[in-house]
C-alpha positions in Angstrom: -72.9 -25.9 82.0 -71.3 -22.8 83.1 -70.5 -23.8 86.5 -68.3 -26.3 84.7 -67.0 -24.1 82.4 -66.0 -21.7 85.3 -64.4 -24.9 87.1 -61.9 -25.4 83.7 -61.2 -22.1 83.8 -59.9 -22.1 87.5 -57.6 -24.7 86.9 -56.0 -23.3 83.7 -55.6 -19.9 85.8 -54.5 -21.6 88.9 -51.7 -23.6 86.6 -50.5 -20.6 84.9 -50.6 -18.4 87.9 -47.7 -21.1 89.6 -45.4 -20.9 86.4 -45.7 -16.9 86.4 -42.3 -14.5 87.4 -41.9 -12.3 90.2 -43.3 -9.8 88.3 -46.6 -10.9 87.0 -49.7 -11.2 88.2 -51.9 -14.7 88.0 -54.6 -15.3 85.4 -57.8 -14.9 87.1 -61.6 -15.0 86.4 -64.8 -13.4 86.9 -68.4 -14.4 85.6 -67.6 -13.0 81.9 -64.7 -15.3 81.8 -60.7 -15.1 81.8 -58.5 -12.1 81.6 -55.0 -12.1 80.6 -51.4 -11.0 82.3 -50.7 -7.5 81.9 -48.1 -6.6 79.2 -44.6 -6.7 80.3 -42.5 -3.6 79.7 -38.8 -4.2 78.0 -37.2 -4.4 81.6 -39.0 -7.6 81.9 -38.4 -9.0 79.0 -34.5 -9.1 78.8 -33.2 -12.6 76.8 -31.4 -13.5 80.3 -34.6 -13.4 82.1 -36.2 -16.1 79.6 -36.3 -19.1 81.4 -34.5 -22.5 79.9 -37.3 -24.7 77.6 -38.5 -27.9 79.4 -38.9 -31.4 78.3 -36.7 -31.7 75.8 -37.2 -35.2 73.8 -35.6 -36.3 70.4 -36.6 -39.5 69.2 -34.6 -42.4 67.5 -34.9 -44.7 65.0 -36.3 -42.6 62.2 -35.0 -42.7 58.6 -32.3 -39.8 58.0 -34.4 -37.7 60.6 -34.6 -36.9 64.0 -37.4 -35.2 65.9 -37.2 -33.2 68.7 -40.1 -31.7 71.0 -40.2 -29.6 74.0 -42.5 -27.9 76.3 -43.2 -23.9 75.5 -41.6 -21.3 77.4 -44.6 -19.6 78.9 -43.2 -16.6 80.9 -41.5 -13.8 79.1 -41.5 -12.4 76.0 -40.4 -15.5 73.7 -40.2 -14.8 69.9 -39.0 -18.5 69.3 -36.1 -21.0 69.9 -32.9 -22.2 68.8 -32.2 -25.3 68.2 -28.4 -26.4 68.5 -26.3 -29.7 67.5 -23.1 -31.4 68.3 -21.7 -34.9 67.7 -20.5 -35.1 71.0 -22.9 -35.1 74.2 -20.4 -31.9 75.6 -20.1 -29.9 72.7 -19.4 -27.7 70.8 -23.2 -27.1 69.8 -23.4 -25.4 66.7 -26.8 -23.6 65.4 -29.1 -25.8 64.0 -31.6 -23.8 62.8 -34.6 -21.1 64.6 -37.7 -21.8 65.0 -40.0 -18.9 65.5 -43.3 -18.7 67.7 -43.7 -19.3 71.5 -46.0 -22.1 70.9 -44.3 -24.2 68.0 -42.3 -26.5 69.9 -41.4 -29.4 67.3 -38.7 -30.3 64.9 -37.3 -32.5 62.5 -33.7 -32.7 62.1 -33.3 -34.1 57.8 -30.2 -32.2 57.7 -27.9 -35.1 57.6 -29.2 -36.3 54.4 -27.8 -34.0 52.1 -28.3 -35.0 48.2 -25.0 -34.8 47.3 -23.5 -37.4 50.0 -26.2 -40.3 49.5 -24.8 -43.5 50.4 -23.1 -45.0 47.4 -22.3 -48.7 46.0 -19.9 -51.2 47.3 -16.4 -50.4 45.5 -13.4 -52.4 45.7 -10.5 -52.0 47.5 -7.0 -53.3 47.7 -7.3 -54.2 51.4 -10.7 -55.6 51.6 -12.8 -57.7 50.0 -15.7 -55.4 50.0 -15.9 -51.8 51.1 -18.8 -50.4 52.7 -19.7 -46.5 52.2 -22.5 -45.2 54.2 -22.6 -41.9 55.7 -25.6 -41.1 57.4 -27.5 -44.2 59.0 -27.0 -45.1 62.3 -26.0 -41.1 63.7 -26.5 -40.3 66.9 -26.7 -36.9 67.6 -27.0 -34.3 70.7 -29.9 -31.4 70.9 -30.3 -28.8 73.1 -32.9 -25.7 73.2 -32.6 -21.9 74.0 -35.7 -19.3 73.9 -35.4 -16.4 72.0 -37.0 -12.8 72.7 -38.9 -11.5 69.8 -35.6 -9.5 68.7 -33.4 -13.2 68.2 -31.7 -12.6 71.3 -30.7 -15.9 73.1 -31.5 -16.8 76.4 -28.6 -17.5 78.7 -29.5 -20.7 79.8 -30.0 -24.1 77.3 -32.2 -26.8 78.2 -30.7 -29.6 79.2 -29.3 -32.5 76.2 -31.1 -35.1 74.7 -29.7 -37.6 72.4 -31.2 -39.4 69.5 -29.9 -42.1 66.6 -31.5 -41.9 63.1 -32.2 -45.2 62.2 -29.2 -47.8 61.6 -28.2 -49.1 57.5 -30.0 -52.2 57.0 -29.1 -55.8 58.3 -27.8 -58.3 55.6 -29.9 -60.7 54.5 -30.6 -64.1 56.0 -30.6 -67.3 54.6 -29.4 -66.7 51.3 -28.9 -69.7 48.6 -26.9 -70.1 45.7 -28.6 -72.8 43.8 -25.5 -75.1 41.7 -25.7 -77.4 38.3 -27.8 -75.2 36.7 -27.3 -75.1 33.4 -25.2 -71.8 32.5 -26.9 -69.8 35.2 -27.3 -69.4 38.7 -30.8 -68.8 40.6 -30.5 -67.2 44.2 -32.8 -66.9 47.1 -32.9 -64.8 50.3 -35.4 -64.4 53.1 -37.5 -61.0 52.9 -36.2 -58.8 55.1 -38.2 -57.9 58.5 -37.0 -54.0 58.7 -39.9 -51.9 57.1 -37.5 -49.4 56.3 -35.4 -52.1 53.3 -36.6 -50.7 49.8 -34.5 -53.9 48.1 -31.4 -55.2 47.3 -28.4 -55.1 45.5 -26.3 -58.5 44.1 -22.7 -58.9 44.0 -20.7 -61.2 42.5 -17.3 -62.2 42.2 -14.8 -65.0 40.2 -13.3 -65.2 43.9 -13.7 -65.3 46.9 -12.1 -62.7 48.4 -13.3 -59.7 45.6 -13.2 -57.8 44.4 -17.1 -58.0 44.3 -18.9 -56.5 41.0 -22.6 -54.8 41.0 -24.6 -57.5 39.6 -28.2 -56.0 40.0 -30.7 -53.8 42.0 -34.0 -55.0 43.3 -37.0 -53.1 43.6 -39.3 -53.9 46.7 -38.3 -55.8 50.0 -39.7 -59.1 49.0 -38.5 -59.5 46.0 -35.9 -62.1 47.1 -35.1 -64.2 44.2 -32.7 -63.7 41.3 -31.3 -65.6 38.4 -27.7 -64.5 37.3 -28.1 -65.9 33.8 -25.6 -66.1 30.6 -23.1 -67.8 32.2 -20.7 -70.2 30.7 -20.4 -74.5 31.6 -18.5 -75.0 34.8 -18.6 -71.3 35.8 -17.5 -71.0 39.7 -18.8 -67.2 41.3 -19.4 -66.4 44.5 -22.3 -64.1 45.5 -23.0 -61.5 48.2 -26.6 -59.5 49.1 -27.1 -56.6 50.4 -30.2 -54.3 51.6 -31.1 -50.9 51.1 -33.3 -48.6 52.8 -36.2 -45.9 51.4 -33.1 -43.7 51.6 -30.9 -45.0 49.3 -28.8 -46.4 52.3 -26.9 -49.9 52.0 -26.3 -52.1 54.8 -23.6 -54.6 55.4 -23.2 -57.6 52.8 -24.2 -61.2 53.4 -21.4 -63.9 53.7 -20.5 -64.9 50.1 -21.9 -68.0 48.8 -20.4 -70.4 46.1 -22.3 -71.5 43.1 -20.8 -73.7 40.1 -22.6 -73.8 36.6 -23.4 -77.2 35.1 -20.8 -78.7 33.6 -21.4 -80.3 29.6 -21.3 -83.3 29.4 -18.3 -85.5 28.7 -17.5 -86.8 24.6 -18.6 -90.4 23.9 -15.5 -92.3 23.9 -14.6 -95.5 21.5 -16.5 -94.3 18.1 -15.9 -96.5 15.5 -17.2 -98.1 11.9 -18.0 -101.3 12.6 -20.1 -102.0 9.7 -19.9 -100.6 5.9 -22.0 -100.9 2.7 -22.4 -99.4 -0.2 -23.6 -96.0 0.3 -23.3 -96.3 4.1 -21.5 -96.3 7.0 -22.6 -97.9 10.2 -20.5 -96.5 13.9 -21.1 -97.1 17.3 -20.1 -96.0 20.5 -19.8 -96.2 24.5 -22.9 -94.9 26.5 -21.8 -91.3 28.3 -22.5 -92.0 31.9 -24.5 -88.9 32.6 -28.1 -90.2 33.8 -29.6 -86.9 31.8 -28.3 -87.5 28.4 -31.0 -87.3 25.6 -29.2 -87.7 22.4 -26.4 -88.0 20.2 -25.9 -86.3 17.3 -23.6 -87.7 14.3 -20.8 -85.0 12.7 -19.8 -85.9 9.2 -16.8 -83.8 7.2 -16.4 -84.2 3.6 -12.8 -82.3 3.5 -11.0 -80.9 5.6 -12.0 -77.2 4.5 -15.4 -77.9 5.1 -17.5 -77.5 8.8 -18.6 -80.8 10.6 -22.3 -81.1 9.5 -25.5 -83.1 11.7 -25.9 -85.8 9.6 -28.1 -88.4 12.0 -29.7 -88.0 15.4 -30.7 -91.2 17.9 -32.0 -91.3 21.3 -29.6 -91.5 24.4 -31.0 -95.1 24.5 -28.8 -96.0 21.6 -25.4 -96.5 20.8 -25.0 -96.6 17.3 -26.1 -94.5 14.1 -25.7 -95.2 10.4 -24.8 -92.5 7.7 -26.6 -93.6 4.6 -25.5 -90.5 2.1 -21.9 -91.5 1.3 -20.6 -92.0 -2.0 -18.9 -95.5 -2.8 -15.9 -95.0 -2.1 -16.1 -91.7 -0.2 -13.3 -90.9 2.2 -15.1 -89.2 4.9 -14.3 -88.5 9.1 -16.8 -89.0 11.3 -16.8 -87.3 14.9 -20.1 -87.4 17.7 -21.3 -85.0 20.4 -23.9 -85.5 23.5 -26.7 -83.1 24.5 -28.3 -83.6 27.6 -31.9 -82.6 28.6 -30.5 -78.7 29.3 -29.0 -78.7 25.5 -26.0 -78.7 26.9 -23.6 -80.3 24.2 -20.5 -82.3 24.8 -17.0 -81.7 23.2 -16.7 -84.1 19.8 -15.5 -87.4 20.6 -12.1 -88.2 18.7 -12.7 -88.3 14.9 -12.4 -91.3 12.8 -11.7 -92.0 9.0 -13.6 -94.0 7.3 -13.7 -94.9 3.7 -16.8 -96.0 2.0 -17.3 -99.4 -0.1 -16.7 -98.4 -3.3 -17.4 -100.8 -6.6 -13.9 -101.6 -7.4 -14.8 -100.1 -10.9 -12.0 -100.8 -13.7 -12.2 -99.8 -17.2 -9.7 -101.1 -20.3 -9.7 -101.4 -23.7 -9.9 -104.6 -25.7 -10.1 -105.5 -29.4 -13.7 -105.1 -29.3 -14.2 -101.8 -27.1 -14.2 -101.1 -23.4 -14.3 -103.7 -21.0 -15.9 -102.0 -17.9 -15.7 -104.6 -14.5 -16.9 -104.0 -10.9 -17.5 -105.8 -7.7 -21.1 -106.3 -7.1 -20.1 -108.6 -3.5 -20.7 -105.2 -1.1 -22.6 -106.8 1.0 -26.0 -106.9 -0.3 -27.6 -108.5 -3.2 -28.1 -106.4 -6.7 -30.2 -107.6 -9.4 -28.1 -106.2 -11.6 -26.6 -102.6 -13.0 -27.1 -99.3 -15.1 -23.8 -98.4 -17.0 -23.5 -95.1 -17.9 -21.2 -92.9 -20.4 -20.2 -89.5 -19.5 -19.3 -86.5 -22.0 -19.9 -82.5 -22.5 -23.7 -83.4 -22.9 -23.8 -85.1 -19.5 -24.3 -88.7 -18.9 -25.7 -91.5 -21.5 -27.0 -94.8 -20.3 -25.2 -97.7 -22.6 -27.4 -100.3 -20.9 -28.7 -102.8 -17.7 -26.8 -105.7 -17.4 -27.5 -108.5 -14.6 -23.5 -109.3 -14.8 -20.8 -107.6 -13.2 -19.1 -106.7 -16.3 -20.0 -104.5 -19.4 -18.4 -104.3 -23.2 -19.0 -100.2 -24.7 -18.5 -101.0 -28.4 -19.7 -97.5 -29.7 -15.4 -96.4 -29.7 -13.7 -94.6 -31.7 -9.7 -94.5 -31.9 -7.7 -91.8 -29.9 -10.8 -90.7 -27.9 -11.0 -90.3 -24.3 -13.7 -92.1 -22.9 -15.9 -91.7 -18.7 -17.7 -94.0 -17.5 -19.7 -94.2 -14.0 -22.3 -97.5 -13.1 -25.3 -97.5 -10.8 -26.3 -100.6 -9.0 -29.8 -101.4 -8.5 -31.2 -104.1 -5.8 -34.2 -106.4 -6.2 -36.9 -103.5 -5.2 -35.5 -101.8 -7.9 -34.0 -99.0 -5.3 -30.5 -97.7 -6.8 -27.0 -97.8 -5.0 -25.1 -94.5 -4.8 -23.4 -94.0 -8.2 -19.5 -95.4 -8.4 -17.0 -92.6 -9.0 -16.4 -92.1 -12.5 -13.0 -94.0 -14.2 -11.6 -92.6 -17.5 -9.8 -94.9 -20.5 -8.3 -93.5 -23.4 -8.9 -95.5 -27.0 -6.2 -96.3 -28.5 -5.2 -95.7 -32.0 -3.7 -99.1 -32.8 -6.5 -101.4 -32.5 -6.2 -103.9 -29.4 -3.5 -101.8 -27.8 -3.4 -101.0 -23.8 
């Protein structure tokens, strides 16, 4: 063991000893083991007697840092190095920074991220669509190295230059999809980007084409490669860009922008119409909307024109007519339709029509022996007969049920006003919609109109 020992020793003398100055004398050994050079005196030690560092390597493709390592400076007095920079390959080299001790021979360049000049978003511009702003991915610069004596004095001679790139702003993203006919939004998709260095992704979007292009959103993780831009109104056009950003904060180039158009609502069912009426309702129909996703229709009623449509009927997309069975006979009433497809998208109201309801044809006069009260039971369906009422302060009195269409009120009095209102009621004893209510005045000559 210690012939092998004295063997290791040999060699590190014997290597030593052939890097050693004029002036020095080589390591050697003796059976208790190594012994050191003799101390050199200040003569020897002079900062242009220091020789230049060896082996000088900086290595690319870091994030926002560069480092550099070099072989010691083993002869002389060396307190340290400098380390020196320039843009250009032939200078100027400016001071880096110092690095003290003979033996520390390794560096890492993060100057060129300062906090205050981090890359910033995409703004726009007047003479581009989209204006990129990133200041310190993708710099190359140039090193050199110079031994220092214990005191800071430089040596005359530099190393030689080595060169290194920090690692370049992200690629844009491939493959990316904006997904159309969606209703009021837009989902997006990308492929995961390959660079370890991408932190996410930020979304732009734009009315046009050519910009300017807004800050949409900012993801969180490089495969997180889907997004939906929701919110959006029917028929919405927006084109759409991506772009990556590293660990760093640093954004790479944009991705071609894509075109996406929101669903559109669907068209208003054209040709509404009353095609059938009856006392107390109203029966329309309509053509089919040719959309394949329709799922209904829903039926728009207003009473006045003060008033706000209401939903007074729904039916499936599988029909084409609906029937309103709460008017009043005689109603005037307008009547409008919308479609909502599967997405509850809903359609514009079709053109509105203006219908007027059967109404009794209730007249009222006076005759010698009262009032004579006459309707029109023919509506359209059979009555068994109907419920005559008398209106006054108190409400409404009911004078009787008659199976005619006509009623005598006796119970008069001269110079009195008189209401009157009648109720049909069919054979399963189910009652019509009340007539509207007719007023007669009583004469004070008896028999007069």
């Amino acid at each position: 063991m210690r012939s092998v020992r004295a063997a290791f020793l040999t060699v590190i003398a014997l290597t030593l000893g052939g890097v050693g100055c004029a002036n020095t004398a080589p390591w050697w050994f003796n059976s208790a083991g190594i012994e050191p050079l003799p101390t050199l005196d200040s003569s020897e030690s002079s900062s242009s007697e220091l020789e230049r560092p060896q082996g000088l390597v900086a290595y690319s493709g870091e994030l926002r840092a560069i480092p550099l390592e070099w072989e010691p400076v083993l002869v002389g007095q060396v307190g340290g190095y400098w380390i020196e920079r320039s843009s250009e390959r032939e200078g100027p080299f400016e001071l880096l920074a110092t690095v003290q001790g003979r033996l520390n021979t390794r560096y890492i360049d993060r100057s060129s991220q300062p906090e205050s000049d981090r890359a910033v978003d995409p703004a726009p511009d007047e003479s581009t669509p989209f204006t990129l702003v990133n200041l310190h991915d993708g710099l190359t610069w140039f090193y050199r190295i110079r031994a220092i004596s214990p005191s800071g004095a430089p040596a005359a001679a530099p190393s030689l230059v080595a060169s290194a790139t920090t690692a370049p702003p992200p690629d844009a993203p491939e493959e990316l999809r904006a997904y159309s006919r969606q209703p009021r939004q837009v989902p997006l998709s990308w492929r995961p980007s390959s660079d370890r260095l991408v932190e996410g992704y930020r979304i732009f979007r734009s009315p046009s084409v050519a910009g300017p292009y807004e800050l949409l959103a900012k993801l969180s993780g490089r495969y997180e490669t889907t997004f939906v831009d929701t919110g959006l109104g029917d028929l919405r056009v927006f084109y759409y860009r991506v772009s990556a950003t590293n660990q760093a904060g640093g954004l790479g180039p944009p991705t071609e922008p894509v075109l996406a158009v929101t669903k559109p609502e669907p068209l208003p069912p054209l040709n509404l119409q009353a095609t059938e009426k009856r006392l107390g309702s109203n029966v329309l129909t309509w053509e089919p909307n040719v959309e394949p996703d329709i799922l209904e229709y829903r039926l728009l009623r207003t009473r006045n024109p003060s008033e706000m449509p209401k939903i007074v009927a729904t039916v499936s997309s599988e029909e084409s007519w609906i029937q309103d069975r709460a008017v009043g006979a005689g109603e005037a009433v307008s009547y409008s339709i919308v479609a909502v497809d599967r997405d509850g998208l809903e359609s514009m109201p079709a053109e509105p029509v203006d219908v007027v309801s059967v109404s009794y044809g209730l007249e009222v006069s006076s005759v010698d022996a009262g009032v004579q009260l006459r309707w029109d039971s023919g509506t359209g369906e059979r009555f068994r007969g109907g419920h005559v009422f008398r209106h006054d302060l108190l409400g409404r009195r009911n004078l009787g049920f008659t199976t005619e269409d006509h009623f005598l009120d006796p119970e008069v009095q001269a110079g009195q006003q008189y209401r009157y209102s009648v109720v049909l009621e069919r054979p399963d004893k189910t009652l019509a919609p009340p007539s509207q209510i007719v007023e007669v005045a009583w004469p004070t000559a008896v028999g007069a109109q």
